[in-house]
C-alpha positions in Angstrom: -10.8 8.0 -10.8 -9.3 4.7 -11.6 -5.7 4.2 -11.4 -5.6 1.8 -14.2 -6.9 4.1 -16.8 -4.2 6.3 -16.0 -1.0 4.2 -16.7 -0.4 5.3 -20.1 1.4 2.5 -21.9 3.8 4.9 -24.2 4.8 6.3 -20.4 6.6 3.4 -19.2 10.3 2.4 -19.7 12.7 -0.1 -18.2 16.2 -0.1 -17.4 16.7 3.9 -18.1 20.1 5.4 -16.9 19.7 9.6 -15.1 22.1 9.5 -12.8 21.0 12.2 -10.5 17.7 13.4 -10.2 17.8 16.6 -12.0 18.5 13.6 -14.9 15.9 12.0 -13.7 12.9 14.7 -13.9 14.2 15.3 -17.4 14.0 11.7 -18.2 10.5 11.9 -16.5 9.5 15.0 -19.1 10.3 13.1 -21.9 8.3 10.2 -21.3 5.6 12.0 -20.0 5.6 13.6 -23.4 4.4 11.0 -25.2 1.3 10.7 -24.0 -1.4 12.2 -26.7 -2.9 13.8 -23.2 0.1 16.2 -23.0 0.7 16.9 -26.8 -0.1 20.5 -27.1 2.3 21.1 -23.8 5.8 21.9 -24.0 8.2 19.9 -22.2 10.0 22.3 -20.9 6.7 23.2 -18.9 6.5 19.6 -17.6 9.9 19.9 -16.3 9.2 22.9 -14.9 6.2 21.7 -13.3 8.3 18.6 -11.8 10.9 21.1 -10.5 9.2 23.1 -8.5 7.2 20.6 -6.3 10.9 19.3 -5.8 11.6 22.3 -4.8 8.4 21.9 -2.2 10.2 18.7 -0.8 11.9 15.3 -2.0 9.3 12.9 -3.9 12.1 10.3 -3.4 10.4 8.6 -0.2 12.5 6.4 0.7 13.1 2.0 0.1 14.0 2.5 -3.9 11.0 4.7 -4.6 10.3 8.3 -5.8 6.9 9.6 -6.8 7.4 12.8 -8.6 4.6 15.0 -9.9 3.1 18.1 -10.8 -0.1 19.9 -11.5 -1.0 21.6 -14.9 -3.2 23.5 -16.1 -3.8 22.8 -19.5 -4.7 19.6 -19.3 -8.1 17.7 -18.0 -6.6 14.2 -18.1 -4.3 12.6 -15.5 -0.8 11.3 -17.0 0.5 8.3 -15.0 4.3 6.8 -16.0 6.5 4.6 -14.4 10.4 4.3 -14.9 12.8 1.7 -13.8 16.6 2.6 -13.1 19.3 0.1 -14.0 21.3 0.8 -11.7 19.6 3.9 -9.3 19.9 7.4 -9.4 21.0 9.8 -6.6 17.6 11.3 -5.6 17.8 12.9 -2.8 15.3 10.7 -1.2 14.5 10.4 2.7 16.1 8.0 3.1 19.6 8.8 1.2 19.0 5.8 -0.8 19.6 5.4 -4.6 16.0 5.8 -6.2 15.1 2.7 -8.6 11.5 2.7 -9.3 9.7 6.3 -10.3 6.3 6.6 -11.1 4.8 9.8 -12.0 1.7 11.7 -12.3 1.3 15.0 -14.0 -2.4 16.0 -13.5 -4.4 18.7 -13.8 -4.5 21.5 -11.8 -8.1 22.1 -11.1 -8.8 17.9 -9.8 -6.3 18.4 -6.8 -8.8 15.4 -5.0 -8.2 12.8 -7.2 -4.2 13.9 -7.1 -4.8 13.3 -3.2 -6.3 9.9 -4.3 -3.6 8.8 -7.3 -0.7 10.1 -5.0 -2.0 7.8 -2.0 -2.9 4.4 -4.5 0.7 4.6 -6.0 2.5 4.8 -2.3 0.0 2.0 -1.1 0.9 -0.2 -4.2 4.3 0.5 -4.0 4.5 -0.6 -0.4 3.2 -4.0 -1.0 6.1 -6.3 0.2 8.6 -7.6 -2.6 6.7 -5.2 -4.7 9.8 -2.7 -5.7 11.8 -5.8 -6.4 9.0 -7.4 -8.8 8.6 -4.4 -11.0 12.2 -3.2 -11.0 13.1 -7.4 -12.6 10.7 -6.5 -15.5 12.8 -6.0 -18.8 10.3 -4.5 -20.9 7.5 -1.6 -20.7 4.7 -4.2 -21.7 5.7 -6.2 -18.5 6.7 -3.3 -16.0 3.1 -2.0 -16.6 1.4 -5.4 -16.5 3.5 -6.2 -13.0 2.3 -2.7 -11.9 -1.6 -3.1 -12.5 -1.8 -6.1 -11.1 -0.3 -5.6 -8.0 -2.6 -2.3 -7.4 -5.2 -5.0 -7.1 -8.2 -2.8 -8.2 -10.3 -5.3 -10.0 -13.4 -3.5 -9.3 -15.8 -2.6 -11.9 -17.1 0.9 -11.3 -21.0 0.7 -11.1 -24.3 3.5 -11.2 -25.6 1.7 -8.1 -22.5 0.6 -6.2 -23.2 -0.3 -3.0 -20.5 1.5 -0.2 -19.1 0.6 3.4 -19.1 3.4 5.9 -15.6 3.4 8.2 -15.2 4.5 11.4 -11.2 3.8 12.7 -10.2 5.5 15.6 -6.8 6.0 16.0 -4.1 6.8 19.1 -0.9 7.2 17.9 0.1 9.6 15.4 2.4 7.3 13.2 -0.2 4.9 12.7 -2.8 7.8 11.8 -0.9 9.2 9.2 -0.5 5.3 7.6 -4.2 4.6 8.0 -5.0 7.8 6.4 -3.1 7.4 3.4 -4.8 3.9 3.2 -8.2 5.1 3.4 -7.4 8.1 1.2 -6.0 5.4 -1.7 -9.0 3.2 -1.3 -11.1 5.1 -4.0 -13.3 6.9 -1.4 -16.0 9.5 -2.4 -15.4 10.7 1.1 -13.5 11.0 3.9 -12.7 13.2 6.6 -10.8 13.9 10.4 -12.5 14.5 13.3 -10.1 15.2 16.5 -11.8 12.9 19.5 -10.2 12.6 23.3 -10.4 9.2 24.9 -12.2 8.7 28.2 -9.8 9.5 30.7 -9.5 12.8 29.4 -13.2 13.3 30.4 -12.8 11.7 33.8 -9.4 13.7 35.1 -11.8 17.1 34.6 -14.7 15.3 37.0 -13.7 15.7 40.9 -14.8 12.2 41.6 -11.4 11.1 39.6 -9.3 14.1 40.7 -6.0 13.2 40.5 -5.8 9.9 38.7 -4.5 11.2 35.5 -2.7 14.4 34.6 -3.7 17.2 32.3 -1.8 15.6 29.3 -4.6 12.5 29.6 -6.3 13.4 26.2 -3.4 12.2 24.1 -3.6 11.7 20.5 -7.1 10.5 19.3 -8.0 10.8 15.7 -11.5 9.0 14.0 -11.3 8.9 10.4 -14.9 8.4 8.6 -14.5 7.2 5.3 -17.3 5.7 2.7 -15.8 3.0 0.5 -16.9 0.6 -2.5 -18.4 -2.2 -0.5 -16.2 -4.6 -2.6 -12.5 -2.6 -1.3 -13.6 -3.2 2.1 -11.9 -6.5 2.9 -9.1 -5.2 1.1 -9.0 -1.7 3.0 -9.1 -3.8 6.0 -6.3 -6.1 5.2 -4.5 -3.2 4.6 -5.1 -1.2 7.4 -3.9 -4.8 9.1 -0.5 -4.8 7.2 0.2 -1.5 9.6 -1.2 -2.4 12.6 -1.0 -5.8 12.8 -4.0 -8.2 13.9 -7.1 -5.8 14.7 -8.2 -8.7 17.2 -4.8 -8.0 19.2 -3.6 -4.4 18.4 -4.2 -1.5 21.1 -5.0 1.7 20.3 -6.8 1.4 16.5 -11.0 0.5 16.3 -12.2 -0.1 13.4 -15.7 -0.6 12.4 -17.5 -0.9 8.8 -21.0 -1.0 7.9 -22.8 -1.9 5.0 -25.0 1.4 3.4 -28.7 1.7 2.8 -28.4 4.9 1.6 -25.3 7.3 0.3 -25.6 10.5 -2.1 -23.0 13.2 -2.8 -19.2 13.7 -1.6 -16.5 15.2 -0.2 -12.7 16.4 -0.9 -9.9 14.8 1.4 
């Protein structure tokens, strides 16, 4: 699923005024609404749909930005928007910051993987430095969208034969694993999973020959995310995954190792 395909251009506007986010997932309906995708939906059920994953939890994550979104099932095509506030709307985000970029994805209900997938490109793209203040200087749709594809950076041409990276990144430290995830998950994977590992010592303080050198809390947190990637997002998942951890050559506590394919047939769901 290609997040450029799914930026409807009627979906974008600039400079909108909700004040509150109840104003703001109304706002969000309308637009939504004029994408051919969602013509035979009401907008009432849009809005509905918006409302109660609020009601799961804030979309407003924090730094300017709230993702809102919903699941439908009369539809088979995803419906990506993006809105810029004039002057921010009380969102109830994480943070208790004014929200002043939203983008939004109503999808359907039976493709909840490439929700998983959308959900985790937009936050990756978002979080690209001096990206909120780029898009939210644009004063028209033409040029909020524009700004917006660009910076997701996907250039890549999807192929029959595409040749794929395998990833193996260990991880200690649970802040850095949920980061890492997300960046793997956004990085148009046809699989990925979690495997729960221990680290060495945790072997070691159960042999009697290293009794006592380490207490029972010695496994710690140890995570290995697998992941197969388009061979040409691998620098770029990597530079990413960089952006969190710092310099792989320096960092402690995150391996990660790629390798080129021979062979790679079928999938899996996040």
């Amino acid at each position: 699923m290609n997040l450029i395909e799914t930026v409807r251009a009627e979906c974008v506007a600039t400079a909108a005024e909700p004040a509150d986010k109840e104003e703001v997932l109304r706002a969000v309906a309308r637009l939504a609404k004029l994408s051919p995708v969602l013509a035979e939906v009401p907008e009432a059920t849009i809005l509905q749909g918006l409302q109660a994953r609020e009601a799961l939890g804030s979309t407003g994550f924090g730094k300017g930005i709230a993702i809102p979104h919903c699941r439908l099932e009369s539809i088979d095509e995803f419906v990506v928007g993006l809105m810029s506030i004039r002057d921010g709307a009380d969102f109830d985000a994480l943070d208790g910051g004014k929200v002043s970029l939203v983008a939004f994805i109503i999808a359907p209900e039976s493709d909840a993987d490439n929700h998983i997938r959308m959900l985790s490109a937009i936050s990756q793209t978002l979080s690209i430095p001096g990206a909120i203040d780029e898009l939210t200087a644009q004063k028209s749709p033409e040029t909020l969208r524009e700004s917006f594809l660009r910076l997701t950076r996907d250039d890549s041409e999807e192929g029959e034969h595409t040749t794929m990276s395998l990833f193996h990144v260990l991880v200690q430290g649970e802040d850095r694993f949920r980061d890492i995830l997300e960046i793997l998950t956004a990085a148009e994977s046809n699989s990925i999973a979690v495997l729960e590992a221990e680290n060495t010592r945790a072997y070691l303080a159960r042999m009697p020959l290293f009794a006592g050198f380490w207490s029972d809390s010695a496994k710690g947190f140890n995570r290995l995310i697998v992941a197969v990637v388009d061979k040409r997002l691998a620098n770029e998942t990597v530079r990413r995954i960089e952006s969190v951890t710092g310099s792989l050559d320096t960092v402690k506590g995150v391996l990660v190792t790629v390798q080129d394919l021979i062979y790679c047939s079928g999938s899996i769901g996040p």
